[in-house]
N, C-alpha and C positions, 0 to 999 in steps of 0.2 A: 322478598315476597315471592310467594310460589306462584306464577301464572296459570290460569284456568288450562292450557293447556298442557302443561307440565302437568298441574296435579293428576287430567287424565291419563295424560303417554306413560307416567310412575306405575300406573296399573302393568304393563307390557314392557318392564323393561327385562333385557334379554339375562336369561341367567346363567352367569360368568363364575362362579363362585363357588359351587358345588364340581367335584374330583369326578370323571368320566371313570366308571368303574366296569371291567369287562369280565362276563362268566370263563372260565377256564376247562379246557377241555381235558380230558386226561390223554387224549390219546388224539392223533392229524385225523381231521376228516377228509374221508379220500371223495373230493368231485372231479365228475366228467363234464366236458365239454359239447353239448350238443349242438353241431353248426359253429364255422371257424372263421367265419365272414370277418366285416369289421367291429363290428359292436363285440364279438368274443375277444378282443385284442382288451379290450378295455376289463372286460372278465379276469382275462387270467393276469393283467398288470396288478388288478385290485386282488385276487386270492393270492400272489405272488409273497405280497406282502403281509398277509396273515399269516401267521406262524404256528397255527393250528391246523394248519389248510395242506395237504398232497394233491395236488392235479394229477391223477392216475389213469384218464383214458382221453380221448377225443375222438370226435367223428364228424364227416362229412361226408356226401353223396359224391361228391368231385376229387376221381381218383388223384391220391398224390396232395392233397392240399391239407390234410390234416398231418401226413407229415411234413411239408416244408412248414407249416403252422408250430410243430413241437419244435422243428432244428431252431425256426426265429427268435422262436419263447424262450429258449433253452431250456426245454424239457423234455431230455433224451431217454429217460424212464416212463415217459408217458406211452402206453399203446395205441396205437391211431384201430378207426375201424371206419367200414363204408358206410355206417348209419345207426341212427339212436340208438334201434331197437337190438342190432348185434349186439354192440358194447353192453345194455343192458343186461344182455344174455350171458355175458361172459364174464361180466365185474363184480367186485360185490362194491357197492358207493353207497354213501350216505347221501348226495346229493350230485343235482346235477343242476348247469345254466342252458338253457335251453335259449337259444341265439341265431336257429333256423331264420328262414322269411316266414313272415305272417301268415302265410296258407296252411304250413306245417306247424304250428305252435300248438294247435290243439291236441295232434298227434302224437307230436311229440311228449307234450307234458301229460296225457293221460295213459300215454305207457308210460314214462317215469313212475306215474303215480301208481300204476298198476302192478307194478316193479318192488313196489316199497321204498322210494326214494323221495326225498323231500326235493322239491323243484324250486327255482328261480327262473320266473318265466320273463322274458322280455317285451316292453311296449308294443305295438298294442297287447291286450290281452289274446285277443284272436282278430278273424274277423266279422264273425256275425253274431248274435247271442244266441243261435242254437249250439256254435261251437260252445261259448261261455256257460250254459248249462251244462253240457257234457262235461267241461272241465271239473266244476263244481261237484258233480256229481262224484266223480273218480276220488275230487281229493276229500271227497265228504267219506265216501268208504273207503278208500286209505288210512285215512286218520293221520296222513303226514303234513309238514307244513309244505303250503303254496305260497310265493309272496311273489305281488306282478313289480317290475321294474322300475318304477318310478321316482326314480333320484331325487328330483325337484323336493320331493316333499320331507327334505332331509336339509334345505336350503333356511337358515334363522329367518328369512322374509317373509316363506310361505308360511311360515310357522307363525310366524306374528300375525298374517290375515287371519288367520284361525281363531287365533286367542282372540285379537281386536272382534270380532265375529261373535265368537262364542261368551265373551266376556257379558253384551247383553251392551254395549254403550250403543249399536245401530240401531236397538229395538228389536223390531218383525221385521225380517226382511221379504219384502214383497218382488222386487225385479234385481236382477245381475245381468250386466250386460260385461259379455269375452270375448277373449279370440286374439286376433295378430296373426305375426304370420313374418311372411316374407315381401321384399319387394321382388329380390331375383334368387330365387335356392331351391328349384326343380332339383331334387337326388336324380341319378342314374341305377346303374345297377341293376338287381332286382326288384329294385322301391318303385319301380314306374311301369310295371307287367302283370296284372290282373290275375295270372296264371301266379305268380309269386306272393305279389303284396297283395293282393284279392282289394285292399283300400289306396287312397293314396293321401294327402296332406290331412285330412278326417282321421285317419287314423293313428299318423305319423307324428308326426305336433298337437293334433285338436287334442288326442288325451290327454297332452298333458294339459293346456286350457283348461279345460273339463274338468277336470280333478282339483286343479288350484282352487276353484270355487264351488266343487261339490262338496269338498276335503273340508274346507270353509262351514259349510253350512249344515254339515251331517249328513250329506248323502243322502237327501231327501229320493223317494220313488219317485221316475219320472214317468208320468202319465198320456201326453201327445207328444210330436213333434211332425211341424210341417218344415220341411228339409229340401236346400237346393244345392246341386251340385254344380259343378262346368270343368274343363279339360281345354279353355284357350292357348292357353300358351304352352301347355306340354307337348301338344301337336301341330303347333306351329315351328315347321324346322328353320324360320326367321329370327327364330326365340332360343328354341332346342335345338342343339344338335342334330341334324337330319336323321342319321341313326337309331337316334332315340326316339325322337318323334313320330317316327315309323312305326314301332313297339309300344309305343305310350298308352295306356288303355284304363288308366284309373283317375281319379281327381286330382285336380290343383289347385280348386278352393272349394269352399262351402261354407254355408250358410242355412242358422235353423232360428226356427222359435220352440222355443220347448217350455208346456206347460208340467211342474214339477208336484208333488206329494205339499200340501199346506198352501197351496193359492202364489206359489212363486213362480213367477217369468224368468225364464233363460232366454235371453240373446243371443247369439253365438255366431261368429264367420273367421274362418282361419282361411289359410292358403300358404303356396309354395311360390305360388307367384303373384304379380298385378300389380298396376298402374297406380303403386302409392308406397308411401314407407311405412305406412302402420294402418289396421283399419278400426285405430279409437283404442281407448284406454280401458279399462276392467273397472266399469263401475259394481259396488253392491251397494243397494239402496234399501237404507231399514223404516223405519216410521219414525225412528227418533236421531236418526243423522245417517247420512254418506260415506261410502269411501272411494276414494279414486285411487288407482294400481296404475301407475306409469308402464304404459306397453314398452319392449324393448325391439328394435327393427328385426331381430332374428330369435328365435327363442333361443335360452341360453339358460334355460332352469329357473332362473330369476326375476328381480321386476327393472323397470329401469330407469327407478329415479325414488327420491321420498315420496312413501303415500301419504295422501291427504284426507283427513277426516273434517267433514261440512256438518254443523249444525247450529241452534239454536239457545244461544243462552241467552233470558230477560228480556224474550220477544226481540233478541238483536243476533242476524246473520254471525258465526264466526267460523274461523277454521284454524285447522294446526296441522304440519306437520309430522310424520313419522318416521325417526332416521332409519337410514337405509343400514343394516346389518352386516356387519364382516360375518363370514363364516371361519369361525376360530376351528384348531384342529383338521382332522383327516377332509376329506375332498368329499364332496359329494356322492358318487363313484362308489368311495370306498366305505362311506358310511349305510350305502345302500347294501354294499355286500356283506359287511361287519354284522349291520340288524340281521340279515337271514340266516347265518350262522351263530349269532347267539339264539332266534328264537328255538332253531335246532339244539341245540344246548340246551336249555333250559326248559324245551318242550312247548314254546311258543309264549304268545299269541303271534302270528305271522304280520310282520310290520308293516304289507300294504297289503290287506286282505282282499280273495276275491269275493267278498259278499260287498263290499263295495265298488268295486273295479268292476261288478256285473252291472251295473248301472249304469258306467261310463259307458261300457262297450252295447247297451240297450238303448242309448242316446244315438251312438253312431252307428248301429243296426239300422237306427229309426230312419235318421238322415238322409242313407243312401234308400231303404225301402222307398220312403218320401218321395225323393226326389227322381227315383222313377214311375213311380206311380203320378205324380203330379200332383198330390192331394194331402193332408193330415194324413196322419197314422196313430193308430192306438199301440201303446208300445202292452205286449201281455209277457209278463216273465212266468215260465212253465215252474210247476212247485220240483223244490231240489231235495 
């Protein structure tokens, strides 16, 4: 006999069955490198292994680092330059990963764009939404493909909120309550200097929050947000590194309420730091059942345990389970670089578009505005 909750989790079971089939290129697309940090290490390990793919230039602003960067990689044909906008000048690329710090991401990717080059921009998207307009703008008259960084959403778990979500079993969903975080995982580097990361754990982690349940629910428009920020334990050099702490100049945690497009509550509080190992689980609450998303102590793309769906059969409470997903096949990683390269291929549609991702980053515009002002905020996005 098939269980009430089996018969619903049959709706979402993960599909195993169908051949992963990939468009073919006739000819290596040649990408550059923009910014050789860490996060680019994982860039060219992932095009490494495409076999459509030539990494033909790199750049950094930090003489000598784009090439000790090519000799590590082994890519002694690659040409190093001192910046974006050189190599632009002097390549001809198909595309480029754009891997700066987040002060420079707008720049960067709207010369790319301005260039004729299809971008892969990395997390955040920028960091304000007047950058986010501008980007828009450029790759609006470009006509090339933009796809913002977001791996997670390439993960079968987040994929199943989605479905579970959009299949119509939670109803209307009225309130989401996110976030997580860290108990101890301050970044260093340039992730903690206002002048570099312009944001800090809001923009670092909270997008990807953000998205697991905008991604979820259709990217509704979000309409307020009353937004709080803090910086304790970044500049406490009892916590941090003395060093660090000295330079520290952006957030460590946050916390919003955001009212969304259709009468939906956003909850929201992330962080890098704080006096706890999770703060509360990812509820999404419909009119006709719940679901609960098991926080993980550190973001890791994924969820961290079976979710559970709450509701009501024959006027009697019940619940069930949701198994937790293997991710069968390539890495996350690499299936984030694989989609930017096929929609290049095939002339799109870009597989984390910025007409959504302008949203996220309109939430954490809101935040920090908020949170200095002391008050609500109307979020207005300028026509693109």
């Amino acid at each position: 006999m098939v269980g009430i909750g089996d018969e619903v989790l049959s709706k979402f079971k993960q599909d195993i069955d169908e051949e992963e089939t990939r468009p073919q290129s006739d000819r290596k697309l040649k990408v550059g490198i923009i910014g050789t940090g860490w996060i680019a290490e994982s860039h060219v390990e992932s095009y490494k292994r495409m076999k459509d793919v030539e990494i033909v230039a790199l750049a950094d602003l930090i003489e000598g680092k784009a090439e000790r960067f090519a000799e590590r990689f082994g890519l002694p044909l690659a040409r190093c330059y001192r910046s974006g906008h050189e190599m632009l000048e002097n390549e001809e690329l198909d595309a480029v990963s754009v891997c700066t710090y987040n002060s420079t991401h707008a720049e960067c990717t709207i010369d790319a764009l301005e260039h004729g080059v299809h971008v892969l921009l990395e997390k955040p998207m920028c960091v304000t939404l007047d950058e986010a307009v501008e980007i828009m703008r450029a790759e609006k008259k470009s006509g090339k493909i933009l796809s913002i960084g977001f791996q997670p959403r390439f993960d079968p778990n987040m994929q199943m909120i989605k479905k579970i979500v959009q299949s119509g079993v939670l109803g209307e969903v009225y309130y989401i309550q996110t976030g997580g975080g860290r108990r101890r995982g301050i970044p260093g580097s340039t992730f903690i200097e206002k002048s570099t990361a312009g944001i800090g754990a809001v923009g670092d982690i909270g997008c990807y929050s953000l998205d697991m349940v905008l991604n979820a629910i259709g990217y509704p428009k979000p309409l307020t947000v009353t937004g709080y920020t803090s910086d304790f334990f970044g500049k406490n050099p009892e916590y941090t590194p003395p060093e660090d702490a000295k330079r520290f100049s952006v957030d460590d945690f946050a916390a919003a309420f955001i009212r969304l497009e259709g009468g939906i509550i956003l909850d929201f509080r992330i962080s890098w730091a704080m006096h706890m190992d999770t703060s509360g689980d990812t509820l999404i609450l419909g009119k006709k059942a719940g679901l609960r998303i098991p926080s993980t102590e550190c973001w890791n793309g994924s969820i961290g345990g079976p979710m559970t769906i709450y509701t009501d059969i024959g006027g009697q409470p019940i619940q069930y389970q949701v198994p937790v997903l293997r991710n069968e096949g390539p890495g996350l990683f690499d299936r984030k670089i694989r989609s930017f390269l096929d929609a290049i291929i095939t002339g799109g549609p870009s597989p984390v578009p910025s007409k959504e991702i302008l949203y996220n980053q309109a939430i954490i515009d809101g935040i920090c505005r908020s949170a200095e002002l002391g008050r609500e905020v109307e979020i207005v996005i300028p026509e693109i």
